[in-house]
Z-matrix of the N, CA and C atoms (Angstrom, degrees):
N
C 1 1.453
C 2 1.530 1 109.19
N 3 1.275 2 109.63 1 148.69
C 4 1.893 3 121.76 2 160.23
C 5 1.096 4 128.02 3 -42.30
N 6 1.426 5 121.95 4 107.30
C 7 1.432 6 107.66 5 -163.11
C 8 1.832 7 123.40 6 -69.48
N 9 1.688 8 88.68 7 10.39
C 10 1.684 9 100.51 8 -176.80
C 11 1.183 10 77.99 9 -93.11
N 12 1.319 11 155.05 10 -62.68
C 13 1.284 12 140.95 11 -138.94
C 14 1.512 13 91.86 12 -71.69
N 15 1.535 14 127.12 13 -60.50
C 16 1.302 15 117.65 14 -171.92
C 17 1.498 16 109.70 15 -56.91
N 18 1.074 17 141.91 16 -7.85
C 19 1.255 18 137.22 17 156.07
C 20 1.812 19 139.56 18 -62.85
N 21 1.367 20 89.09 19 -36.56
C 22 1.508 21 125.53 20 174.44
C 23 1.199 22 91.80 21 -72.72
N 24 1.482 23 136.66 22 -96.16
C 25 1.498 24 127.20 23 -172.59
C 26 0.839 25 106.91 24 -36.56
N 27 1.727 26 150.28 25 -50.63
C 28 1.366 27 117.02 26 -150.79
C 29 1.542 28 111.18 27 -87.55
N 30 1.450 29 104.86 28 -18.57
C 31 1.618 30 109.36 29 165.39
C 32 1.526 31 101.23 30 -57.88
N 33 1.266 32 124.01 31 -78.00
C 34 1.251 33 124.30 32 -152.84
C 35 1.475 34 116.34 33 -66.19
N 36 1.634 35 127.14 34 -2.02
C 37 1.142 36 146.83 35 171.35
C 38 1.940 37 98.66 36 -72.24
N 39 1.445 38 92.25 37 -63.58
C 40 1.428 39 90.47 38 -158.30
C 41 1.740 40 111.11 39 -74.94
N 42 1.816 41 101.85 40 -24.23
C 43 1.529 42 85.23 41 168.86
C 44 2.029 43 121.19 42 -67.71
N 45 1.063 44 113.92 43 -9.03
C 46 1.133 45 128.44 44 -153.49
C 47 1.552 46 79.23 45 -69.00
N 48 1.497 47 118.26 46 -74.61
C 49 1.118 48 148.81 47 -133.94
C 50 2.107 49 100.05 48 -83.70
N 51 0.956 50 99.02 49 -37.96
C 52 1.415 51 116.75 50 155.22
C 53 1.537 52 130.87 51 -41.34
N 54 1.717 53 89.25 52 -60.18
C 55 1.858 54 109.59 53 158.91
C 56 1.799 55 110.22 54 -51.59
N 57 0.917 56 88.18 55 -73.65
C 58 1.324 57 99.69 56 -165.02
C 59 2.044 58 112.77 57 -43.63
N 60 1.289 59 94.86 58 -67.89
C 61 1.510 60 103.60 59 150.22
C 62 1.634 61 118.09 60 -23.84
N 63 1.436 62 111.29 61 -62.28
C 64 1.382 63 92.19 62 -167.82
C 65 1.833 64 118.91 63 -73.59
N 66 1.228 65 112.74 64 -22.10
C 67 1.321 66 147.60 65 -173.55
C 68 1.459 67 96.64 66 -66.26
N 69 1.584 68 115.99 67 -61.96
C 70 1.741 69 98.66 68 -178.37
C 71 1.781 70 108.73 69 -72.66
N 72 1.557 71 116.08 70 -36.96
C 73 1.354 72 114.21 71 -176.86
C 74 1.714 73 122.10 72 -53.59
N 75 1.465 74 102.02 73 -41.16
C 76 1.327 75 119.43 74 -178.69
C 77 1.518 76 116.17 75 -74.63
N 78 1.048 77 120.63 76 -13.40
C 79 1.491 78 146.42 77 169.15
C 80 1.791 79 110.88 78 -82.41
N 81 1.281 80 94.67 79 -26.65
C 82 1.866 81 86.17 80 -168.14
C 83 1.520 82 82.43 81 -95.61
N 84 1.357 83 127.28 82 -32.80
C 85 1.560 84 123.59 83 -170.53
C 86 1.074 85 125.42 84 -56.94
N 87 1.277 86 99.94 85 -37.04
C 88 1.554 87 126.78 86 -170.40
C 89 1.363 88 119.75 87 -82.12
N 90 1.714 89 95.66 88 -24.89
C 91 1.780 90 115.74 89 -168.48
C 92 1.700 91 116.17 90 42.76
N 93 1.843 92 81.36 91 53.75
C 94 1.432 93 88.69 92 165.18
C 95 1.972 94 95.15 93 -99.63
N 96 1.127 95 88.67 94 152.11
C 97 1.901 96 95.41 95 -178.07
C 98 1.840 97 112.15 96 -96.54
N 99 0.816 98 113.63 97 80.41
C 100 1.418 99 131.55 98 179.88
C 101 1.614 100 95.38 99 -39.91
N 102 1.485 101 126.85 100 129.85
C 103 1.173 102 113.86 101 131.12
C 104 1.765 103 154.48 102 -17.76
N 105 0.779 104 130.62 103 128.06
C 106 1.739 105 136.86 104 -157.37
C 107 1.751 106 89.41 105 -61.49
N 108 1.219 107 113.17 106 -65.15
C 109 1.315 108 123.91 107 -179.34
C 110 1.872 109 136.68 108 -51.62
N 111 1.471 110 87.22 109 -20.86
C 112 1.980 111 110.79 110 173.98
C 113 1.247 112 90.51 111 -91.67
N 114 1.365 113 132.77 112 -33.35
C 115 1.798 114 120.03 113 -166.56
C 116 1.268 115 98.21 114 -68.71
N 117 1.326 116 99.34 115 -40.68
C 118 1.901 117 106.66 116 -168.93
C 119 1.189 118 122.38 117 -58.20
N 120 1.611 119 92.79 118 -54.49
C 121 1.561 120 106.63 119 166.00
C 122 1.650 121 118.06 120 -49.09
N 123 1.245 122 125.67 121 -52.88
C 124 1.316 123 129.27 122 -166.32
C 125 1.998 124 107.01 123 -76.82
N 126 1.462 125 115.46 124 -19.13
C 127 1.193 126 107.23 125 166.83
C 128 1.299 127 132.21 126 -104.67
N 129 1.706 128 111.37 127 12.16
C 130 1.023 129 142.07 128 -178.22
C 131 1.651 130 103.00 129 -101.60
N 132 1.383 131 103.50 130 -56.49
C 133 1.526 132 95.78 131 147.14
C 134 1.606 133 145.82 132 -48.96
N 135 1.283 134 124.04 133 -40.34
C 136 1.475 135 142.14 134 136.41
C 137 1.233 136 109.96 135 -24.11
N 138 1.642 137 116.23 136 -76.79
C 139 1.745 138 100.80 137 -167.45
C 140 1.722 139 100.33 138 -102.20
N 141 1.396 140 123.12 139 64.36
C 142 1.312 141 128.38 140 128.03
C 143 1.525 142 112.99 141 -107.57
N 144 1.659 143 123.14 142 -30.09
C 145 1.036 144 122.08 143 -173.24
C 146 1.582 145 118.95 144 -93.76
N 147 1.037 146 139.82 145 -2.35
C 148 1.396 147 158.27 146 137.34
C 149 1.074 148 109.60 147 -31.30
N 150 1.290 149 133.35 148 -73.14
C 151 1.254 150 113.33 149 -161.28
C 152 1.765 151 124.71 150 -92.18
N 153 1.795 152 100.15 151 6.38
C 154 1.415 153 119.38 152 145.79
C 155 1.273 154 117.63 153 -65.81
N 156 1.277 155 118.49 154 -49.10
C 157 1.596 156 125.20 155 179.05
C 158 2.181 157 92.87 156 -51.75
N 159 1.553 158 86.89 157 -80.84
C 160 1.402 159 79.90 158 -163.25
C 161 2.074 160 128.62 159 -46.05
N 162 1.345 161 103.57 160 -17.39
C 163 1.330 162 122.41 161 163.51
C 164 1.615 163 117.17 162 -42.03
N 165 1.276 164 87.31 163 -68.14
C 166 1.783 165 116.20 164 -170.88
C 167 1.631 166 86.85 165 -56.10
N 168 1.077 167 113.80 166 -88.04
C 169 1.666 168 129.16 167 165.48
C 170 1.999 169 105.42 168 16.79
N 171 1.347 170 84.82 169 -62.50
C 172 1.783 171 84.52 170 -157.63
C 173 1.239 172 88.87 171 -111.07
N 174 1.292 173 146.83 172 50.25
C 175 1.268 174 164.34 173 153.97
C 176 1.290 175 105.24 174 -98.05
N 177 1.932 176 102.27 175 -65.22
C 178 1.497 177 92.43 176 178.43
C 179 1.272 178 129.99 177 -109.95
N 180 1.658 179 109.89 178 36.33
C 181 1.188 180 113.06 179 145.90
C 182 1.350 181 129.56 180 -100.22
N 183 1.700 182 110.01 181 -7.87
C 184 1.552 183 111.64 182 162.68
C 185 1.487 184 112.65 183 -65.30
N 186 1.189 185 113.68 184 -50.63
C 187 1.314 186 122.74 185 168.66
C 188 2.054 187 141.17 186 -21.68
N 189 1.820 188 77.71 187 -43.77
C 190 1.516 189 101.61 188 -171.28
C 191 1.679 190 97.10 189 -78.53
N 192 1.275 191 121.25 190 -12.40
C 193 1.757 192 116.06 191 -174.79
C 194 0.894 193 107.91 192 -77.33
């Protein structure tokens, strides 16, 4: 693969995952009570984008040798 493309995913992996993260954390801080169905959604979101992150990850650390 392109190492622009592997760049692009792992950005857009980790901002994803970032969002989401701050959204449930900032929610428990706040003790706002999230819906059953947004948690789901947002950690359902999490472990699709993980293992893009971790993909990208060892892409471009094979790369760097």
């Amino acid at each position: 693969m392109n190492s622009k493309i592997i760049n692009i995913m792992w950005s857009i992996s980790l901002i994803i995952i970032g969002i989401a993260t701050i959204i449930l954390a900032g929610a428990n801080n706040v003790a706002i009570e999230l819906p059953d169905f947004a948690v789901r959604v947002l950690g359902v979101i999490d472990l699709v984008s993980l293992p893009a992150l971790v993909f990208s990850t060892v892409k471009k650390a094979k790369s760097k040798k």
